[in-house]
Structure formats: C-alpha cells, structure tokens
N, CA and C atoms as a LAMMPS dump frame, in Angstrom:
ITEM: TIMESTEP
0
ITEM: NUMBER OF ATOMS
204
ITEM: BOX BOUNDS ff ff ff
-5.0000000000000000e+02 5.0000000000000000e+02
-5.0000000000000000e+02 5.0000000000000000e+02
-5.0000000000000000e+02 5.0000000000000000e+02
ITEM: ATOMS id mol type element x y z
1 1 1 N 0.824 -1.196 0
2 1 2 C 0 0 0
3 1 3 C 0.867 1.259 0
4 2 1 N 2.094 1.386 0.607
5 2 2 C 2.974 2.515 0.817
6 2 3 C 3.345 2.51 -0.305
7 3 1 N 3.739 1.386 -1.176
8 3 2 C 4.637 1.795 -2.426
9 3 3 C 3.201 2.017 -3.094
10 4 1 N 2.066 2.012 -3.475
11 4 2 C 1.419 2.809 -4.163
12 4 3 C 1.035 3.944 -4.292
13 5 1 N 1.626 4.841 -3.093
14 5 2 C 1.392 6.007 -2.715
15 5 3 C 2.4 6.263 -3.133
16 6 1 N 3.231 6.045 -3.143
17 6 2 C 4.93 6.219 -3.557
18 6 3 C 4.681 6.614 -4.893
19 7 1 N 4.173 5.353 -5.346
20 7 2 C 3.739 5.946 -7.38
21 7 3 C 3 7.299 -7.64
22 8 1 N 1.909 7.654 -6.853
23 8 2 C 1.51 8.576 -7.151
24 8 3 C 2.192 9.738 -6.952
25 9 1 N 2.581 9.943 -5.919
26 9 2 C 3.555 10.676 -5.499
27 9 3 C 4.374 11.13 -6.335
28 10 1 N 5.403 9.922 -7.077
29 10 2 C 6.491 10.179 -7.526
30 10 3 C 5.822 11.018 -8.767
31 11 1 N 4.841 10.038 -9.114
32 11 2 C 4.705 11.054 -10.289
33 11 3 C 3.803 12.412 -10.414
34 12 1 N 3.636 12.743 -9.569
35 12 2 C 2.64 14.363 -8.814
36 12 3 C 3.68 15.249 -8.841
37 13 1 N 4.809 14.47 -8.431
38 13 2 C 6.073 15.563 -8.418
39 13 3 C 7.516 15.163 -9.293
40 14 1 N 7.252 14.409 -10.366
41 14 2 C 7.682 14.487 -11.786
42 14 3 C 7.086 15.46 -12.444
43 15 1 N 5.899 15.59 -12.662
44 15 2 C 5.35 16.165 -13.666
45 15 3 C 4.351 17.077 -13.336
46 16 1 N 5.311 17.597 -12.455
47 16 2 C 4.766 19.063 -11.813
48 16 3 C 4.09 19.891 -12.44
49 17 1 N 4.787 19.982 -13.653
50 17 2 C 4.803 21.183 -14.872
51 17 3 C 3.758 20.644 -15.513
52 18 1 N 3.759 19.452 -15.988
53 18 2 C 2.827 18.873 -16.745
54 18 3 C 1.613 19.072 -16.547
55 19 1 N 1.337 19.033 -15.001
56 19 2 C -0.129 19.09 -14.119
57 19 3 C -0.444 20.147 -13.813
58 20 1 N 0.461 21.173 -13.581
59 20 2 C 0.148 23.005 -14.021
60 20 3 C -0.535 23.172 -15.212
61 21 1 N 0.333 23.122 -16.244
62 21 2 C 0.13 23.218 -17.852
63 21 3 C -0.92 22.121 -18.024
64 22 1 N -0.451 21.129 -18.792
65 22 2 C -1.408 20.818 -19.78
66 22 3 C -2.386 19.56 -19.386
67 23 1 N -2.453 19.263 -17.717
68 23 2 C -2.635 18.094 -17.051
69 23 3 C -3.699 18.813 -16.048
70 24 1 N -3.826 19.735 -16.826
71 24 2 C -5.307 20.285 -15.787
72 24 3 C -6.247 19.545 -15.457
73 25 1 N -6.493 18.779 -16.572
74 25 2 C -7.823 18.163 -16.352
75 25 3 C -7.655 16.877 -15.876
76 26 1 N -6.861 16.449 -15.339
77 26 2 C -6.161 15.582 -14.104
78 26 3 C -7.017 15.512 -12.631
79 27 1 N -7.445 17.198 -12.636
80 27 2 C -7.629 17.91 -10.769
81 27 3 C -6.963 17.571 -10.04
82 28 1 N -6.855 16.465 -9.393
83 28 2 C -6.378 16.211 -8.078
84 28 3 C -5.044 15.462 -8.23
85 29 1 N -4.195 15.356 -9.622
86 29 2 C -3.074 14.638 -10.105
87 29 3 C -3.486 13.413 -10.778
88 30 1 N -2.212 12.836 -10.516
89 30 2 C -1.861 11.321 -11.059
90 30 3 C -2.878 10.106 -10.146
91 31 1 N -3.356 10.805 -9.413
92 31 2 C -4.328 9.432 -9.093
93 31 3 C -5.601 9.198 -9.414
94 32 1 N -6.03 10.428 -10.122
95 32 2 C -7.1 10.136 -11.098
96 32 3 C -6.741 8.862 -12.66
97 33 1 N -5.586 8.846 -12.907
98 33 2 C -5.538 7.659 -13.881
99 33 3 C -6.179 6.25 -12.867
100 34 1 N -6.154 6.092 -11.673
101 34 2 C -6.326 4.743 -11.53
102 34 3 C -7.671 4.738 -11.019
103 35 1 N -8.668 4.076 -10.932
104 35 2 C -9.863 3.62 -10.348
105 35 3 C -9.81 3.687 -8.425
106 36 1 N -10.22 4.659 -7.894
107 36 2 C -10.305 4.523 -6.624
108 36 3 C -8.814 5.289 -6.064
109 37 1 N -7.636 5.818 -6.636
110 37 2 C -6.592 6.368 -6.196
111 37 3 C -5.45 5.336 -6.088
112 38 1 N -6.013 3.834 -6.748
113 38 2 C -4.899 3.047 -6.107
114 38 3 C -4.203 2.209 -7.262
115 39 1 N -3.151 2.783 -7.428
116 39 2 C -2.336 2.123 -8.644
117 39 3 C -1.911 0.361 -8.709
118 40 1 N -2.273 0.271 -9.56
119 40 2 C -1.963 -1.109 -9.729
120 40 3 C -2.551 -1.486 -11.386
121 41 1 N -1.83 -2.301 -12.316
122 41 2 C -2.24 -2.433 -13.45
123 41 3 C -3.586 -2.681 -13.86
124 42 1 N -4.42 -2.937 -12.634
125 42 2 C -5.853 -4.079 -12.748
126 42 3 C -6.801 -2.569 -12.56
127 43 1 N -6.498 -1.651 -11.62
128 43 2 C -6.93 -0.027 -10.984
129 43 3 C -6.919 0.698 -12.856
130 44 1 N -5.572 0.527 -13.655
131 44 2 C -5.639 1.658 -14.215
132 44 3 C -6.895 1.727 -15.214
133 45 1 N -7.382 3.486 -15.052
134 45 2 C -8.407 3.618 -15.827
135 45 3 C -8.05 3.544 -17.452
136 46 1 N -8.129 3.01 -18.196
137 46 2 C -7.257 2.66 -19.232
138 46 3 C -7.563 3.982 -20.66
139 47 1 N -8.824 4.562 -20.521
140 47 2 C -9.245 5.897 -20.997
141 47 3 C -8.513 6.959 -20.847
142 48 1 N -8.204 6.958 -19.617
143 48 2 C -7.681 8.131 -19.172
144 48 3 C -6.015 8.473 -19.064
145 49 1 N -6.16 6.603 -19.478
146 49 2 C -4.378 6.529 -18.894
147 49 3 C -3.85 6.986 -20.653
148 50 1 N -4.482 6.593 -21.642
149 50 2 C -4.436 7.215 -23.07
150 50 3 C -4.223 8.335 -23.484
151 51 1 N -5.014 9.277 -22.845
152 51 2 C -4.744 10.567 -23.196
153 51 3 C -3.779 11.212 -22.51
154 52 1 N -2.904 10.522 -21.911
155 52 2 C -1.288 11.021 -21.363
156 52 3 C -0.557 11.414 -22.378
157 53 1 N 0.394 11.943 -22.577
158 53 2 C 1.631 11.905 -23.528
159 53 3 C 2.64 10.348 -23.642
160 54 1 N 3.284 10.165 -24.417
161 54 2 C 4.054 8.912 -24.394
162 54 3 C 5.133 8.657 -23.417
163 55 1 N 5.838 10.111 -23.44
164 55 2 C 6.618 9.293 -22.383
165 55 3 C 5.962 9.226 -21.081
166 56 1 N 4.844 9.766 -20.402
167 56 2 C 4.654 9.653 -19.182
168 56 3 C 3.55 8.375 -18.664
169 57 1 N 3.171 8.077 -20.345
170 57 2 C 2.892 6.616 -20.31
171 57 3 C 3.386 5.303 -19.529
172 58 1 N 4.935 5.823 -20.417
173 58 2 C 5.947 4.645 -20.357
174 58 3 C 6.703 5.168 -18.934
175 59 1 N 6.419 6.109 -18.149
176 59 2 C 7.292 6.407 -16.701
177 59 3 C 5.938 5.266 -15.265
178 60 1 N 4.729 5.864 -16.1
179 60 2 C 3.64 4.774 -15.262
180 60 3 C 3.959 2.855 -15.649
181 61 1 N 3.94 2.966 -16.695
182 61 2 C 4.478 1.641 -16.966
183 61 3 C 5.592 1.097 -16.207
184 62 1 N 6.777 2.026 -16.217
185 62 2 C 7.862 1.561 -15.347
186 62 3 C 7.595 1.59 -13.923
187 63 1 N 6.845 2.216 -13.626
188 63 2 C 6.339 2.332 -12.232
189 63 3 C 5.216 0.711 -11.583
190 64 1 N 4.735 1.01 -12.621
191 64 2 C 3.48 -0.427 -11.88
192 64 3 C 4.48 -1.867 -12.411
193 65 1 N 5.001 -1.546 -12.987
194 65 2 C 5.942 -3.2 -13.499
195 65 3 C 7.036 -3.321 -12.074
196 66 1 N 7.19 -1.891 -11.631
197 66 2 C 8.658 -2.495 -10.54
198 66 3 C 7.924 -2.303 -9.126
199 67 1 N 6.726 -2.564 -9.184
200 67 2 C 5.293 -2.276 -7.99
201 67 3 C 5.081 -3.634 -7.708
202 68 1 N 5.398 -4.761 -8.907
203 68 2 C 4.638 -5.76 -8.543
204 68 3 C 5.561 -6.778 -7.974
C-alpha cells in the first residue's frame, strides 16, 4: 500500500509542470488515472491513462511493473 502512494507521489512531483500546464484536467493529479486512487495495473483507468503523452505513459508503466 505505501509503495502505491509512492507511485503517485512520484509522479505528482515528476510532472509538476505537466499538471500546471497541460494536465489540468487531471484535478487532483496522477491518481485520477487509476480507479479509486490506487495504482496497480488491474486499478488503471485505461481511458484516461491514453490521453497522457508517451513518455509519461511509459514512466507509469515503469512504475506499476517495478510495484509488482
């Protein structure tokens, strides 16, 4: 459970800029991609996780693969 908070986290404050700018419609960050706030590949909203950019795709990807 801690390291899933960890994910969100990490990436709330990766992509700081991102979630200023162009990740508005995020609101509350990176834990709106997952179902319920809780990351895990089975959680991600898979709609939402799409309309990311590519690389921050592939930074969640690296994230839930070294989660499990």
């Amino acid at each position: 459970m801690e390291n899933n908070k960890n994910i969100i986290e990490n990436l709330d404050r990766r992509y700081k800029n991102y979630l200023e700018d162009d990740g508005k419609w995020l609101n509350e960050g990176f834990k709106n991609i997952f179902i319920d706030g809780e990351p895990s590949r089975n959680n991600l909203k898979t709609s939402v996780y799409l309309m990311l950019p590519e690389d921050i795709r592939e930074h969640v990807d690296q994230l839930l693969d070294s989660s499990i």
